[in-house]
C-alpha positions as a Markdown table, in Angstrom:
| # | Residue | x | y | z |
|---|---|---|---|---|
| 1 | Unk | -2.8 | 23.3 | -19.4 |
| 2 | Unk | -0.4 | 25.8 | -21.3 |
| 3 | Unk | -3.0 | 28.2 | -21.6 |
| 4 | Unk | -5.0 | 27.7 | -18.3 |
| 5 | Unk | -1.6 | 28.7 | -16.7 |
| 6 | Unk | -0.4 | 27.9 | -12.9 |
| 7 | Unk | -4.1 | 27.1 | -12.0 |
| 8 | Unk | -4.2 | 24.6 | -14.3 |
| 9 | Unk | -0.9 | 23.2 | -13.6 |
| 10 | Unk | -2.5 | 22.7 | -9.9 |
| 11 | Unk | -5.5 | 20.7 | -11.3 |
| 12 | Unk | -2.7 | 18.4 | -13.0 |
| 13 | Unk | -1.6 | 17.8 | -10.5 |
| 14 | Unk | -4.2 | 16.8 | -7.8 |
| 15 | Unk | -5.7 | 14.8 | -10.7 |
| 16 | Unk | -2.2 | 12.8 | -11.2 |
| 17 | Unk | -2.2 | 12.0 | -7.2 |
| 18 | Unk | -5.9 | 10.9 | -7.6 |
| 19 | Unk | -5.4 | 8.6 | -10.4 |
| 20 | Unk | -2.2 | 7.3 | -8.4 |
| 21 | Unk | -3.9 | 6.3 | -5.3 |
| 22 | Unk | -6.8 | 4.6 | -7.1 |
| 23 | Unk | -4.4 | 2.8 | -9.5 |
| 24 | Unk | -2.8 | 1.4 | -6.2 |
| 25 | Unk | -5.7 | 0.9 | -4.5 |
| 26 | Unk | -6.7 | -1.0 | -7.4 |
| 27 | Unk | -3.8 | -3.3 | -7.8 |
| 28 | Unk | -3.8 | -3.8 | -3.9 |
| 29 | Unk | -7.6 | -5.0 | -4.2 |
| 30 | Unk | -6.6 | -6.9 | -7.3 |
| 31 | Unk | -3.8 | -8.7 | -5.2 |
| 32 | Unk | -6.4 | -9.9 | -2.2 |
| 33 | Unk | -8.8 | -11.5 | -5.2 |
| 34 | Unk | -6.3 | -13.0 | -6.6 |
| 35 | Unk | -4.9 | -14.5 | -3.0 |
| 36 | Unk | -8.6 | -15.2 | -2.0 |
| 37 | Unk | -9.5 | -16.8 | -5.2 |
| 38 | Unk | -6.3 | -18.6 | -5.0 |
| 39 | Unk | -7.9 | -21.1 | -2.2 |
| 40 | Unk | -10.1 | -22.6 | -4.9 |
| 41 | Unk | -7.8 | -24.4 | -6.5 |
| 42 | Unk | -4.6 | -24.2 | -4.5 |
| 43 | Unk | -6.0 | -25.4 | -1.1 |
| 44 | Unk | -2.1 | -23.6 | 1.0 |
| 45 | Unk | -4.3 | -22.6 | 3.7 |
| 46 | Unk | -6.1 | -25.2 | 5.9 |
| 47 | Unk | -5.7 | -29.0 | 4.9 |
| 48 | Unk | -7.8 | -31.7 | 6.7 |
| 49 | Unk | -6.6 | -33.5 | 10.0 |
| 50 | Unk | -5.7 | -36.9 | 10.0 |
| 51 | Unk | -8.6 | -39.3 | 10.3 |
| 52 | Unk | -8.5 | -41.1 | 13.6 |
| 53 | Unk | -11.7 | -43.0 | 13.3 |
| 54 | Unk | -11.5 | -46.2 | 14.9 |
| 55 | Unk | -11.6 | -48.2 | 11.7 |
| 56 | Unk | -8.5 | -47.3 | 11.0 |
| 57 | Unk | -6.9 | -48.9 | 14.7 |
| 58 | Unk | -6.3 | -52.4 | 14.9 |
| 59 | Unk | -6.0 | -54.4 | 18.2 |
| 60 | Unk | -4.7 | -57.5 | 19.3 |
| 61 | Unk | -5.1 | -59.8 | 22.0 |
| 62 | Unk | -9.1 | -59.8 | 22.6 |
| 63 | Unk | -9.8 | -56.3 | 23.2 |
| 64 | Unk | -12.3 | -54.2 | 21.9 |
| 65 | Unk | -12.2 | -50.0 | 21.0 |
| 66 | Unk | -15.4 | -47.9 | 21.1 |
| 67 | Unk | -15.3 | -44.4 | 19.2 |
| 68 | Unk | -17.6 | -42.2 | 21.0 |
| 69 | Unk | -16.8 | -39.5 | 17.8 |
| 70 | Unk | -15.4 | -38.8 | 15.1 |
| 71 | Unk | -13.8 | -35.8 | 15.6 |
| 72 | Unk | -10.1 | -37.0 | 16.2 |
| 73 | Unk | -10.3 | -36.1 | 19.5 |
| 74 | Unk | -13.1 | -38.5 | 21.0 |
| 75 | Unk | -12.6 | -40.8 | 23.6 |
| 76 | Unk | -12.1 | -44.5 | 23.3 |
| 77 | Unk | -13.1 | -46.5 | 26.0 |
| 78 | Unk | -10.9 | -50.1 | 25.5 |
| 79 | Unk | -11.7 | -53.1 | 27.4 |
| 80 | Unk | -10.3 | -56.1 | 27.8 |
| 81 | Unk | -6.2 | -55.4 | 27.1 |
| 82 | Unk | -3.9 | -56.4 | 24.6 |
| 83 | Unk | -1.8 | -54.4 | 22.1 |
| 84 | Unk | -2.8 | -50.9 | 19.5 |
| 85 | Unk | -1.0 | -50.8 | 16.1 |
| 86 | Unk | -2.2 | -48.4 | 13.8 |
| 87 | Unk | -1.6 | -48.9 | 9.7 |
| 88 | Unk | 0.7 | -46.0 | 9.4 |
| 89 | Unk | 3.4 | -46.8 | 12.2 |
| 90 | Unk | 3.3 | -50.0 | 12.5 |
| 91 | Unk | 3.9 | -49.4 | 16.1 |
| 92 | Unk | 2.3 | -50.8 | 19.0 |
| 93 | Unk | 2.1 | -50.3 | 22.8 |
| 94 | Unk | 0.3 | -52.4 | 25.6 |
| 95 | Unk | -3.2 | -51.6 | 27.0 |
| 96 | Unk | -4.1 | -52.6 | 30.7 |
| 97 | Unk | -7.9 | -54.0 | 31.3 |
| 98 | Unk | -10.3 | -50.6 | 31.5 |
| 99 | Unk | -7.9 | -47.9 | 30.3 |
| 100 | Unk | -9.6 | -45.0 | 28.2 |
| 101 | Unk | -7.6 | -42.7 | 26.0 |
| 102 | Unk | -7.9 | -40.3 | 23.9 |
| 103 | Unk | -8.0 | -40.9 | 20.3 |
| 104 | Unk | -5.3 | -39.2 | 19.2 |
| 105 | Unk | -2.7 | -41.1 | 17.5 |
| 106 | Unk | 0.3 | -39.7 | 18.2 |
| 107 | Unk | -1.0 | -40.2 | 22.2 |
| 108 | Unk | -1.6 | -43.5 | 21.5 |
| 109 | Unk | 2.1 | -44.3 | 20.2 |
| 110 | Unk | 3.5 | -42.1 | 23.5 |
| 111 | Unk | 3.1 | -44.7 | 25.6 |
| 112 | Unk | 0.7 | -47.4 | 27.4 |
| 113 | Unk | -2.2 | -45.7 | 29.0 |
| 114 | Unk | -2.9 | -45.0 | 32.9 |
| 115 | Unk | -5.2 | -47.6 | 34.1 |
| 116 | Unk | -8.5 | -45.5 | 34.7 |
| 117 | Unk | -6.8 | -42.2 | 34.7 |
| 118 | Unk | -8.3 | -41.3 | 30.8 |
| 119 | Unk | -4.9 | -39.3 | 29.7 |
| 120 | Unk | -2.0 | -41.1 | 28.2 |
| 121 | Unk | 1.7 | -40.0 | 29.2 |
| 122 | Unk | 2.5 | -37.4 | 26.5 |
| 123 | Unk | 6.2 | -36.3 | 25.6 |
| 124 | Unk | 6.4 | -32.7 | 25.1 |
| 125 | Unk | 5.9 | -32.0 | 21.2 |
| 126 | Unk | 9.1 | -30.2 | 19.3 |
| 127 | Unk | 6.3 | -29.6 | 16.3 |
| 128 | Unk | 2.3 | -28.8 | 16.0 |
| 129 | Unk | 0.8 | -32.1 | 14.5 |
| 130 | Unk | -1.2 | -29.8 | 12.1 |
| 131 | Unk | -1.4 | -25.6 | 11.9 |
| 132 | Unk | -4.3 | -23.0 | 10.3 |
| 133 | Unk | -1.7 | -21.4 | 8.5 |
| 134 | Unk | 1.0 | -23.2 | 6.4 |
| 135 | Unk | 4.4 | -22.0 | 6.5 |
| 136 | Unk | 5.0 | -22.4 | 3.0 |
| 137 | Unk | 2.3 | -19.6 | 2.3 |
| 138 | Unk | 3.6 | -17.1 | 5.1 |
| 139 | Unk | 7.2 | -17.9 | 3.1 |
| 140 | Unk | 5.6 | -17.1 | -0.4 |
| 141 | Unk | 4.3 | -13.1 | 1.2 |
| 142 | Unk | 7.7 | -12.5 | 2.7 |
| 143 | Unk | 8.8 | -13.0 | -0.7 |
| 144 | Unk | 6.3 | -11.0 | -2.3 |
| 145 | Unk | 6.9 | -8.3 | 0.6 |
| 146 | Unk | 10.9 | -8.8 | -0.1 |
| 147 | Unk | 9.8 | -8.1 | -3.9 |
| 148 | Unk | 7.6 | -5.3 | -2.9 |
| 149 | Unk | 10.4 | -3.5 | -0.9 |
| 150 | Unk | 13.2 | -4.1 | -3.0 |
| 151 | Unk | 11.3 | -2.5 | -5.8 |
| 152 | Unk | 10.2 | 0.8 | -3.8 |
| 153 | Unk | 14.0 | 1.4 | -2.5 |
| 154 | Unk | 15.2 | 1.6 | -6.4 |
| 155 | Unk | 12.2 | 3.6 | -7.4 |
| 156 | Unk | 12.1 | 6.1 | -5.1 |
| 157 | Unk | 14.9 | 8.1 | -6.9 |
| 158 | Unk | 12.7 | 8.5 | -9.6 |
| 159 | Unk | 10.0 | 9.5 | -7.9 |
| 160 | Unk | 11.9 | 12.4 | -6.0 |
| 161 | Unk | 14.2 | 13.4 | -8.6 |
| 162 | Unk | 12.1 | 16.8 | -9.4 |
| 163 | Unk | 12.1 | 17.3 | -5.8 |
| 164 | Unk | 16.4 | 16.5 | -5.7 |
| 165 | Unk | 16.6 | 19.7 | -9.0 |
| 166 | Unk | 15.3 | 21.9 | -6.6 |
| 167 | Unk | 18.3 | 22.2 | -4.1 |
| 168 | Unk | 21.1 | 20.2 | -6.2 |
| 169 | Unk | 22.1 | 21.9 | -9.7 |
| 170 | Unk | 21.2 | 18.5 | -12.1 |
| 171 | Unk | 20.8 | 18.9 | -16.0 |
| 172 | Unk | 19.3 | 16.6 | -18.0 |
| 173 | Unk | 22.1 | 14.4 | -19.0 |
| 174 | Unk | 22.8 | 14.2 | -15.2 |
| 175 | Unk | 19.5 | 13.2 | -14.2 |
| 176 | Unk | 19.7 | 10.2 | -16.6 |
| 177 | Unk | 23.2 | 9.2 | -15.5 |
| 178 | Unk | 21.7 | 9.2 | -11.7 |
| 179 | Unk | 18.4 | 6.3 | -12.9 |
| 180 | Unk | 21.1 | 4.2 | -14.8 |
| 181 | Unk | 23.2 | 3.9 | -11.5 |
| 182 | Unk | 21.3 | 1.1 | -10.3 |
| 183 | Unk | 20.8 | -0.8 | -13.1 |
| 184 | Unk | 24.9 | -0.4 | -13.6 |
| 185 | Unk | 25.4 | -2.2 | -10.4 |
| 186 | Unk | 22.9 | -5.2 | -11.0 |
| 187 | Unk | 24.5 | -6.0 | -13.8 |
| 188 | Unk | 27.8 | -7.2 | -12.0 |
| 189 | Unk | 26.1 | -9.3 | -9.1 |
| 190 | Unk | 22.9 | -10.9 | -11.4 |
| 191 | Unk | 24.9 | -14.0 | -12.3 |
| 192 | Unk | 26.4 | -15.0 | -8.7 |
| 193 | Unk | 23.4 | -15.2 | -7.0 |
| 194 | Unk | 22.6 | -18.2 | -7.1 |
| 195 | Unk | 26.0 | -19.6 | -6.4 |
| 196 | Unk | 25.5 | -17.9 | -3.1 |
| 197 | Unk | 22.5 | -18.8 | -2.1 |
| 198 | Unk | 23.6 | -22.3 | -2.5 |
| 199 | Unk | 26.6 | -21.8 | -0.6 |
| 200 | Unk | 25.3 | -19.6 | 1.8 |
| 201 | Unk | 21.7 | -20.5 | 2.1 |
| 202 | Unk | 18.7 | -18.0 | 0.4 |
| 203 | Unk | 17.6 | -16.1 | 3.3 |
| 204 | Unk | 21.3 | -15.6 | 4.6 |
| 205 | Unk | 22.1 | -13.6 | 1.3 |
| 206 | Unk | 18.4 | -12.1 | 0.9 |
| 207 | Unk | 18.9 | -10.9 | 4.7 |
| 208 | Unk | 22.2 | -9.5 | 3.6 |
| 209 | Unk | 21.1 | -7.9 | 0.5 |
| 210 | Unk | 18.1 | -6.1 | 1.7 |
| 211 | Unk | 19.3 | -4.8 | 5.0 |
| 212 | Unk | 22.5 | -3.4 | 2.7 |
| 213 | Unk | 20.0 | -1.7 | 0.5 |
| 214 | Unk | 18.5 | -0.2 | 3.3 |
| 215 | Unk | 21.1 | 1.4 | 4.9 |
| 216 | Unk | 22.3 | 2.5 | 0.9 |
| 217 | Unk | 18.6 | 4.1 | 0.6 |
| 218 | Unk | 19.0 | 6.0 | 4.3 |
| 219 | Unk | 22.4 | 7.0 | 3.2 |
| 220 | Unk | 21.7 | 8.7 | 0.2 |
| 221 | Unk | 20.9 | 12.3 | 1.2 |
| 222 | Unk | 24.3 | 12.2 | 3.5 |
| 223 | Unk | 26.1 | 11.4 | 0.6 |
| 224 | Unk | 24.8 | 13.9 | -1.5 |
| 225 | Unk | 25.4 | 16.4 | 0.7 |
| 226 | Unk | 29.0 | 15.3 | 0.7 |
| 227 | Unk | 29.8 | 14.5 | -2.4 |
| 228 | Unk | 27.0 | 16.0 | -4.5 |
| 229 | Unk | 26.0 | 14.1 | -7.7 |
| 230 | Unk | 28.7 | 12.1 | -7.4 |
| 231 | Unk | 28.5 | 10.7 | -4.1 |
| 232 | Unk | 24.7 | 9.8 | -4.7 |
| 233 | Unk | 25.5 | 7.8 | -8.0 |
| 234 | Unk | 28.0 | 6.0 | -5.9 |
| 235 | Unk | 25.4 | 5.0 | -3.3 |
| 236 | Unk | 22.6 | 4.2 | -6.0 |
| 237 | Unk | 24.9 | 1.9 | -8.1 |
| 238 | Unk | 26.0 | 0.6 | -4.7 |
| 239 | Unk | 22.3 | -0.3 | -3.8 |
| 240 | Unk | 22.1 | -1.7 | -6.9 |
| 241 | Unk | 24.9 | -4.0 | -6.8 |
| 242 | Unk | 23.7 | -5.1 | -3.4 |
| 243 | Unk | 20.2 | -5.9 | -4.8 |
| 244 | Unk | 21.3 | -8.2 | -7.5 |
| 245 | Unk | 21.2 | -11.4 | -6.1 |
| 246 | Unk | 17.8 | -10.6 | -4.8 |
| 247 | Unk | 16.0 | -11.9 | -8.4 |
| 248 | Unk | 18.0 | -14.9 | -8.7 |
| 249 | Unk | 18.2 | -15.9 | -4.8 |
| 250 | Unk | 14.0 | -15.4 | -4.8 |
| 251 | Unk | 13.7 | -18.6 | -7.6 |
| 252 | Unk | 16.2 | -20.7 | -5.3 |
| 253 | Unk | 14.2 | -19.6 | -2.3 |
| 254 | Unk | 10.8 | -20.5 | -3.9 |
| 255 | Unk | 12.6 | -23.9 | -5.5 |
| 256 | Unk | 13.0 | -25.4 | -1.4 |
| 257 | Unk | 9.3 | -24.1 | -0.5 |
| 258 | Unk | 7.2 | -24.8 | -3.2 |
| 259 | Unk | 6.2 | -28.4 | -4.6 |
| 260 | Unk | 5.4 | -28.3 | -8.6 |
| 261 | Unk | 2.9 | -29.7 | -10.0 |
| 262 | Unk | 2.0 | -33.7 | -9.2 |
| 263 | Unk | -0.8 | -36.1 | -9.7 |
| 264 | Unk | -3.8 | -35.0 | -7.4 |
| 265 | Unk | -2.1 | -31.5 | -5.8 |
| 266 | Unk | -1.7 | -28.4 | -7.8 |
| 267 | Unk | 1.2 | -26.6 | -9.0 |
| 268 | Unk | 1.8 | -24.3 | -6.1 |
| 269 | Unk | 5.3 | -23.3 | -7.4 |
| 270 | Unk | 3.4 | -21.2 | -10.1 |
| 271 | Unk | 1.4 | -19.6 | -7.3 |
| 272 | Unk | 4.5 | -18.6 | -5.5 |
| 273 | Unk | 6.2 | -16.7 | -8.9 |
| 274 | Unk | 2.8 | -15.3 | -9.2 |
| 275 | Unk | 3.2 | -13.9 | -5.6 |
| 276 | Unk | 6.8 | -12.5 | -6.8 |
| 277 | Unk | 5.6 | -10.8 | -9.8 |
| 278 | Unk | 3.1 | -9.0 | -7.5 |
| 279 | Unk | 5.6 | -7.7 | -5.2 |
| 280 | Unk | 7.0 | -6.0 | -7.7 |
| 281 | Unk | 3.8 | -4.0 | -9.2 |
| 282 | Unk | 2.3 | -3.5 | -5.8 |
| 283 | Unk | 5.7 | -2.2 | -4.8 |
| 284 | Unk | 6.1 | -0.1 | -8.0 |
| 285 | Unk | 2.3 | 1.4 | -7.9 |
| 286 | Unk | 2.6 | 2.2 | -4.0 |
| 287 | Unk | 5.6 | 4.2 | -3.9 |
| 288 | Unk | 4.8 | 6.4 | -6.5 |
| 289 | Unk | 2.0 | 8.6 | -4.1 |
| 290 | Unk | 3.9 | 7.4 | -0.9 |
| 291 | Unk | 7.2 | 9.2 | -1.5 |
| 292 | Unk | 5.7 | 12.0 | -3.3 |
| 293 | Unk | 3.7 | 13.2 | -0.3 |
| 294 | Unk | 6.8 | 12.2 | 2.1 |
| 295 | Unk | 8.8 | 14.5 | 0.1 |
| 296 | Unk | 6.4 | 17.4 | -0.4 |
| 297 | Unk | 5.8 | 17.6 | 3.2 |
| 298 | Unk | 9.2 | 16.4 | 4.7 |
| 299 | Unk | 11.7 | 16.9 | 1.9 |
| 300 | Unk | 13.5 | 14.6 | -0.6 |
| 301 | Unk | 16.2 | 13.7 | 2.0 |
| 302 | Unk | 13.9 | 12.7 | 4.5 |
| 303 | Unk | 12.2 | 10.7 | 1.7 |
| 304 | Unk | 14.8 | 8.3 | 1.9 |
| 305 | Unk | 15.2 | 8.1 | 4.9 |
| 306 | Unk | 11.4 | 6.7 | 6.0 |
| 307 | Unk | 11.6 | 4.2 | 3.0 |
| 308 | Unk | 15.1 | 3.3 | 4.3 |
| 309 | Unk | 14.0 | 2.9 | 7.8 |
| 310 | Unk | 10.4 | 1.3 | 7.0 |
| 311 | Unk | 12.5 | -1.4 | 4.8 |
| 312 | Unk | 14.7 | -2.0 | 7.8 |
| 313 | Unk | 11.5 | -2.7 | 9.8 |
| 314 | Unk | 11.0 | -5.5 | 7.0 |
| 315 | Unk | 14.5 | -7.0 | 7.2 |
| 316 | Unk | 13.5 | -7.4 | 10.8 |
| 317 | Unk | 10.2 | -9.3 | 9.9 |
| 318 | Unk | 12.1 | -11.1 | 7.8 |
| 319 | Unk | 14.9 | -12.2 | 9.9 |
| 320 | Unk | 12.1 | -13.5 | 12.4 |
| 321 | Unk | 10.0 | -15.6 | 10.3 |
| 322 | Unk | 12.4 | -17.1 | 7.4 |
| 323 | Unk | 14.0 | -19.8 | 6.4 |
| 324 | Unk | 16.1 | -21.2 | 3.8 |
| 325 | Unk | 14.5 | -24.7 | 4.2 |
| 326 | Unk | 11.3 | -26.5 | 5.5 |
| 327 | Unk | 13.2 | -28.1 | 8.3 |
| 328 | Unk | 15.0 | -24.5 | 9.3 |
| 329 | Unk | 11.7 | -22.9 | 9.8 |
| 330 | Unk | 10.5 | -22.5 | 13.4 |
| 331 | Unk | 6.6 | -22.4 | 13.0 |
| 332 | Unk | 6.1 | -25.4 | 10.6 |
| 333 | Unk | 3.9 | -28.2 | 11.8 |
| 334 | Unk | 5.6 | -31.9 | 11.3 |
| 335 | Unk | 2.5 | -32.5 | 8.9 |
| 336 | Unk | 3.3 | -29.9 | 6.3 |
| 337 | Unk | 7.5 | -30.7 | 6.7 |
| 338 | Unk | 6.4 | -34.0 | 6.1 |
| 339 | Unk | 4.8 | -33.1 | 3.0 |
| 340 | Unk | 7.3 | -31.0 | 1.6 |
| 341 | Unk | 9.9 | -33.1 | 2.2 |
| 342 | Unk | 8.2 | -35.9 | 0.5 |
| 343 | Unk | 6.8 | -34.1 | -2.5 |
| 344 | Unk | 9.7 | -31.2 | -2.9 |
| 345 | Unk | 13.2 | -32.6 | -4.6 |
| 346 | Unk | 16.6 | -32.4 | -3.1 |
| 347 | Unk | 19.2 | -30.6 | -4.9 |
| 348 | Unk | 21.6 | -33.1 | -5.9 |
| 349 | Unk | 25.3 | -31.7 | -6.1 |
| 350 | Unk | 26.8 | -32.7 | -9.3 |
| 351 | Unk | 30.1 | -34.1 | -10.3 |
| 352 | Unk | 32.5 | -32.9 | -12.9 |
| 353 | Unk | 35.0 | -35.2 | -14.1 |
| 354 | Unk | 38.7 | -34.7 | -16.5 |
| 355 | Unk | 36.4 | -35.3 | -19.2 |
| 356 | Unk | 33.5 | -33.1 | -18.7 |
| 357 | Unk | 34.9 | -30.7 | -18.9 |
| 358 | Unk | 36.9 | -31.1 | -21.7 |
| 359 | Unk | 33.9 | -32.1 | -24.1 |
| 360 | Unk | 31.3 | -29.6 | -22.5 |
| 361 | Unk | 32.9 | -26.0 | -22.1 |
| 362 | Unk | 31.0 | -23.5 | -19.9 |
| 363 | Unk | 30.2 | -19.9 | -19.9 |
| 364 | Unk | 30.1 | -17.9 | -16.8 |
| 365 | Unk | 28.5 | -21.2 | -15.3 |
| 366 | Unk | 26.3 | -22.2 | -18.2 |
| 367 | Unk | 27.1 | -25.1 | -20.7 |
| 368 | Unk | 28.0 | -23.6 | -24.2 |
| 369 | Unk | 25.6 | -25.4 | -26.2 |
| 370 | Unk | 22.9 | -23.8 | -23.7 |
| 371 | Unk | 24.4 | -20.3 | -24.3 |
| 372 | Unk | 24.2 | -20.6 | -28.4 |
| 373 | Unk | 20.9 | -22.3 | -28.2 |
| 374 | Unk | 18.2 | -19.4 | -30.0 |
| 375 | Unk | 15.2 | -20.3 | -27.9 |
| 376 | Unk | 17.7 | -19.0 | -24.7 |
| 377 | Unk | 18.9 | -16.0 | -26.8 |
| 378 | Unk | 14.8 | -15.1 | -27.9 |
| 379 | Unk | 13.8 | -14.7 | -24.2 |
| 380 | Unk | 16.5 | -12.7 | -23.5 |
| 381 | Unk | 15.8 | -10.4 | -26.0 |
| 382 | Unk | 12.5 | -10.3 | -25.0 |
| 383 | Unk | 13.6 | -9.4 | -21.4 |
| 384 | Unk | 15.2 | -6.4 | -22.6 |
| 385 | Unk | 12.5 | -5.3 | -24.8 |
| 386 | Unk | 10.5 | -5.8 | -21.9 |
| 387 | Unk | 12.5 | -3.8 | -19.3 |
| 388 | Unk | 12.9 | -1.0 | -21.9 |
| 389 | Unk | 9.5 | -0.1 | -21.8 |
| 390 | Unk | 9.0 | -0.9 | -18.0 |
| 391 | Unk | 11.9 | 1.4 | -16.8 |
């Protein structure tokens, strides 16, 4: 491209764009297989309605139940009076002579039928029995969006630093200085993040730390044109303290949504890290041709500013639709809490005694014999190595 010249240099770069957007559009397609070939084996998104066949009422006292269906809706015509258990329950309610109801359970345990009317009295429901969509898969793509977000906020200084050297005098050594200002922030806020989100509760500090690293991204072109390199350092390694708890907040998030692996039901946990892991390449892959077409139509400041703002949209969406727990979430049917909150464990808080801590010492939280164990020491080597390459 040396000796083509400028013309050449062009042709680079329209070819870099085009091999940018298909690489996204790649790994976005890639992400909706994976998703859609997810419902194979992890069966999230519809699970079958309770049964209410009439085999599986009883009734006492000489009456008798027709099922007209078996759709769980049907009608059942009951003559004769007496008493309705079902197995589940173990609750009953009286019948008059000729009543007919409908055949769903929970109507059935509302109250006694109307004589002849054909609608048991039904208490307004707090909860859906059943819903299409569970709430613990809506909970897994706000974490992947979360992910997705967080990831284009701290990469969209690289992408727009050629763009920055234009207008801003920035040598080399400066321009490295400026992409280590994040990762000098994360260091310092990694470790308590999970002692917050237990004390505080996971979205509470994930609502916190994204809407924070939104306003840090918006903010960056004011402070540079107030402080210059300095003031936008300052902002980056802000952003980056503010986005440390994300990583470890996300597993304690995912730990009160998604049950592990069981006899009979898949390990949906795994499916949820899998959803985090592809926030962060969809996020990395997207914002490369995003903010490179913000900023050579709009400027690098205003570059900034729409992933700042479109991030703060996000917050929003989050804010709506989260929460730390099953029984904190809004949308969730009673069947799927009930689920979860059989199949999903408790945290149990633990208790340090005199003597504890006396023969097991800690670091920074972890027990010592943990800290000098090699296998710990071997991932987190790996970590680096990996991270190295990747940033």
């Amino acid at each position: 491209f040396y000796l083509v010249g400028t013309k050449g240099t062009e042709i680079f770069s329209m070819v870099r764009r085009i091999g940018y957007t298909v690489v996204s559009v790649t790994a976005c397609l890639s992400s909706v297989v994976f998703v859609t070939g997810s419902k194979a084996t992890l069966p999230l998104l519809r699970q079958p309605r309770a049964d209410h066949r009439a085999s599986a009422l009883s009734l006492r006292g000489g009456a008798t139940m027709f099922d007209e269906a078996s759709a769980g809706l049907s009608s059942l015509a009951v003559r004769g009076g007496g008493s309705l258990t079902t197995p589940t329950s173990r609750r009953s309610v009286d019948i008059p002579t000729g009543a007919a109801m409908a055949a769903d359970t929970e109507s059935l345990l509302t109250g006694a039928a109307r004589g002849g009317s054909g609608a048991p009295a039904r208490p307004p429901r707090v909860r859906r029995a059943t819903s299409r969509i569970k709430a613990r898969v809506v909970m897994c793509y706000l974490l992947c969006g979360s992910r997705l977000f967080q990831q284009s906020m701290r990469n969209t200084l690289t992408n727009v630093l050629i763009y920055m050297a234009r207008d801003l005098e920035i040598s080399t050594s400066a321009k490295g200085s400026l992409l280590a200002a994040i990762a000098t922030g994360y260091f310092f806020t990694q470790i308590p993040g999970g002692a917050l989100a237990d004390a505080w509760g996971a979205k509470n500090v994930m609502t916190g730390a994204l809407a924070l690293s939104a306003l840090c991204c918006a903010a960056v072109p004011m402070a540079g044109d107030a402080h210059g390199l300095a003031g936008i350092w300052g902002v980056m390694c802000l952003m980056g303290a503010v986005q440390g708890p994300l990583f470890p907040t996300s597993s304690v998030f995912l730990s009160r949504w998604m049950p592990s692996a069981g006899p009979g039901r898949p390990d949906e946990r795994a499916w949820g890290t899998s959803m985090l892991d592809i926030g962060i390449s969809i996020g990395s892959l997207l914002i490369i041709p995003v903010v490179t077409t913000i900023a050579e139509n709009m400027g690098w400041r205003n570059t900034f500013k729409c992933v700042g703002a479109a991030s703060g949209v996000f917050v929003a969406l989050w804010m709506v639709l989260a929460a730390s727990e099953p029984k904190d979430c809004w949308f969730i049917s009673q069947e799927e809490l009930d689920y979860l909150e059989e199949h999903i464990a408790k945290p149990t808080p633990k208790t340090t005694t005199a003597t504890d801590k006396s023969t097991d010492p800690s670091v920074i939280g972890m027990p010592f014999a943990m800290a000098r164990h090699p296998g710990l020491w071997a991932v987190f080597v790996c970590h680096i190595a990996f991270n190295f390459g990747a940033y």
